[in-house]
C-alpha positions, -999 to 999 in steps of 0.1 A, spaced: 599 634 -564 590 667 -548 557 687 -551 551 704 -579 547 744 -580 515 760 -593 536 779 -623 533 771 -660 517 735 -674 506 714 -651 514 684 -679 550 699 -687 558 700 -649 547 667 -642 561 648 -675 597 668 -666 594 654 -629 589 618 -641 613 615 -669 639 630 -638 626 605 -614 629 575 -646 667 589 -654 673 591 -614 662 558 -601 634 572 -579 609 554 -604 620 519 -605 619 496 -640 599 467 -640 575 477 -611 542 491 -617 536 522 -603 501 537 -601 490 573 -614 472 576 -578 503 573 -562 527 593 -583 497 624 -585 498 621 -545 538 621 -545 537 652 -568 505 673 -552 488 671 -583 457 656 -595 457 623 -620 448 643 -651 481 657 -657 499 627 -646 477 607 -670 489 634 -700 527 630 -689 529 594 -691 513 593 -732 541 615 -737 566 593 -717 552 566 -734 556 577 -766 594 585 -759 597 549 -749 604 557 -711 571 541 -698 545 515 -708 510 520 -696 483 494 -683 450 509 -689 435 504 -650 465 496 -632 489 517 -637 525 520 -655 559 505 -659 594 525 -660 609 502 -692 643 484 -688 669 486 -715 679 458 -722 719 446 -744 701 446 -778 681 479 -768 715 496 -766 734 484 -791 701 491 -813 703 526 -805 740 532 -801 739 520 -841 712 543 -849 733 572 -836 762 563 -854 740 566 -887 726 598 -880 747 618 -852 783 614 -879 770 627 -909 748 655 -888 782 663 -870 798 665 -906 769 690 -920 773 711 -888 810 716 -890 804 730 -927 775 753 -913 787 766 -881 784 799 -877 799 825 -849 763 823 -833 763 784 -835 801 780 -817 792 808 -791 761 780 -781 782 748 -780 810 768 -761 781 776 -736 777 736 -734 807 732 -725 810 757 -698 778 735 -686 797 705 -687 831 722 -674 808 737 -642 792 706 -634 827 687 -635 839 710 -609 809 706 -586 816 669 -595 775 669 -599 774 637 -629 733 640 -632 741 680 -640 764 670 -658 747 648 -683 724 672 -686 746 693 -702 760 668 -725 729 663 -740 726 704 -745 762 697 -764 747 668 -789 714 684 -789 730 720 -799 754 707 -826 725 683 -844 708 715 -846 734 734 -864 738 706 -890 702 723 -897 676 695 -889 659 702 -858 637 671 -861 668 647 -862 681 664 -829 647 658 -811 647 619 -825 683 617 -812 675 632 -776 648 607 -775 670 579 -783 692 590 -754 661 592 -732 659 555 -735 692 548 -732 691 571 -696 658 556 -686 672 534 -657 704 557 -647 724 544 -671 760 562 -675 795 557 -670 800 589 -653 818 582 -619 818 546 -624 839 532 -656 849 569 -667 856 602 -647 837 634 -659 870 646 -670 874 615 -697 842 621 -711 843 657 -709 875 655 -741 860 641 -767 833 672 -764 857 698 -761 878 681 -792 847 680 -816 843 716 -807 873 725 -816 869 708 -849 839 721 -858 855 755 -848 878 748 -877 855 735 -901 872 703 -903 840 687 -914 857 651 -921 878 652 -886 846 663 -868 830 635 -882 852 611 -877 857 620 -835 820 621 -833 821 585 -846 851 575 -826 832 593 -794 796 571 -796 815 540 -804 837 543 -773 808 555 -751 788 526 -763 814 498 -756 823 511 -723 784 511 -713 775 478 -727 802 460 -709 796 481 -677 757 468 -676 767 437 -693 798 419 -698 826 422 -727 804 392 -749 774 417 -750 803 446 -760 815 422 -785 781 417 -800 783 457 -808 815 460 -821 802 430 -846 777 456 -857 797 477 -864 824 459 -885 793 448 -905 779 487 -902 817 493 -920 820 465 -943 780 470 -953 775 431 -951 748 435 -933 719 458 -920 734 472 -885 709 459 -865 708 421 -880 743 412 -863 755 384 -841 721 374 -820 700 397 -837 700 383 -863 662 364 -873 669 335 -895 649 334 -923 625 312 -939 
């Protein structure tokens, strides 16, 4: 973490150069940091370090130990196949809604994503480049009209990112998950609302396998697709499959 610069919210700047040090690895899960030491680290005093970390915590990032300090939280199998479900509930019909609202306006700001994305590829910089993915989801939740689903989602996706998670430049290139993005554009270019749908679907279910068996094994990616074959057949909540499951009384 570098020193922060005198200009705009002390809080803002010091809760943006924690969640980057939690998404980097510079903050390590499951060690407790103290407020002392990361308000030394970032030239600032403890008050607005204090302030960032109730955000942080609230975004499910950190948990604080009143006294000692704070943890960066570790996501665990369940944690991702949790919230990989969630954003097949929310981000497929959202993608639908936005494909039937699109405007001129709303197309010129996911083609800006993109061109994100498409820079950051070149420069073959992954962290910039994830950045701007999120801009691309962020953007087109937006569209469908419900700004407080695309800050829930981006939230989600903090916790997911919290310990550097990605498949960026280790089980995918930046090219291969570049497509999918430039394909839903397209498609919500065209109004396709069904076909935009169904790629966004097709999109989070392949990131989501591919991560899951990356951090940890093909049983913990079968687990997932199990959700969602009962998320399909509607047999069961999405969230009560395979070890999740809690027997009941």
């Amino acid at each position: 973490m570098q020193p922060l610069t005198s200009e705009g919210s002390m809080t803002d700047r010091a809760a943006a150069a924690l969640r980057a040090a939690i998404l980097n690895g510079d903050l390590a899960p499951d060690t407790l940091h103290t407020v002392h030491s990361v308000a030394d680290r970032l030239g600032v005093s403890r008050t607005p370090v204090r302030e960032a970390l109730i955000r942080l915590a609230a975004d499910g990032l950190v948990q604080v130990q009143r006294n000692r300090g704070f943890q960066v939280l570790y996501s665990s199998a369940k944690d991702l196949r949790q919230i990989f479900v969630l954003r097949l509930l929310l981000e497929v019909p959202a993608t639908r809604a936005a494909a039937i609202l699109a405007t001129d306006n709303d197309i010129a700001a996911l083609e800006a994503d993109i061109h994100n994305m498409r820079e950051a590829m070149i420069a073959d910089d992954a962290e910039t480049f994830l950045i701007a993915d999120r801009g691309f989801h962020k953007t087109l939740l937006s569209v469908s009209g419900n700004d407080r689903l695309a800050l829930f989602v981006d939230g989600l996706r903090n916790v997911v990112l919290r310990t550097g998670l990605s498949t960026a430049k280790r089980t995918e290139s930046i090219e291969e998950i570049l497509e999918p993005h430039v394909a839903i554009l397209e498609l919500v270019r065209g109004h396709d609302a069904d076909a935009a749908a169904g790629a966004m679907h097709e999109h989070i279910v392949h990131t989501a396998r591919r991560l899951i068996s990356q951090e940890f094994g093909d049983d913990e990616a079968a687990l997932f697709d199990g959700a969602i074959t009962d998320l399909t057949n509607g047999s069961l909540p999405p969230w009560a499959s395979g070890n999740d499951a809690a027997p009941r009384e």
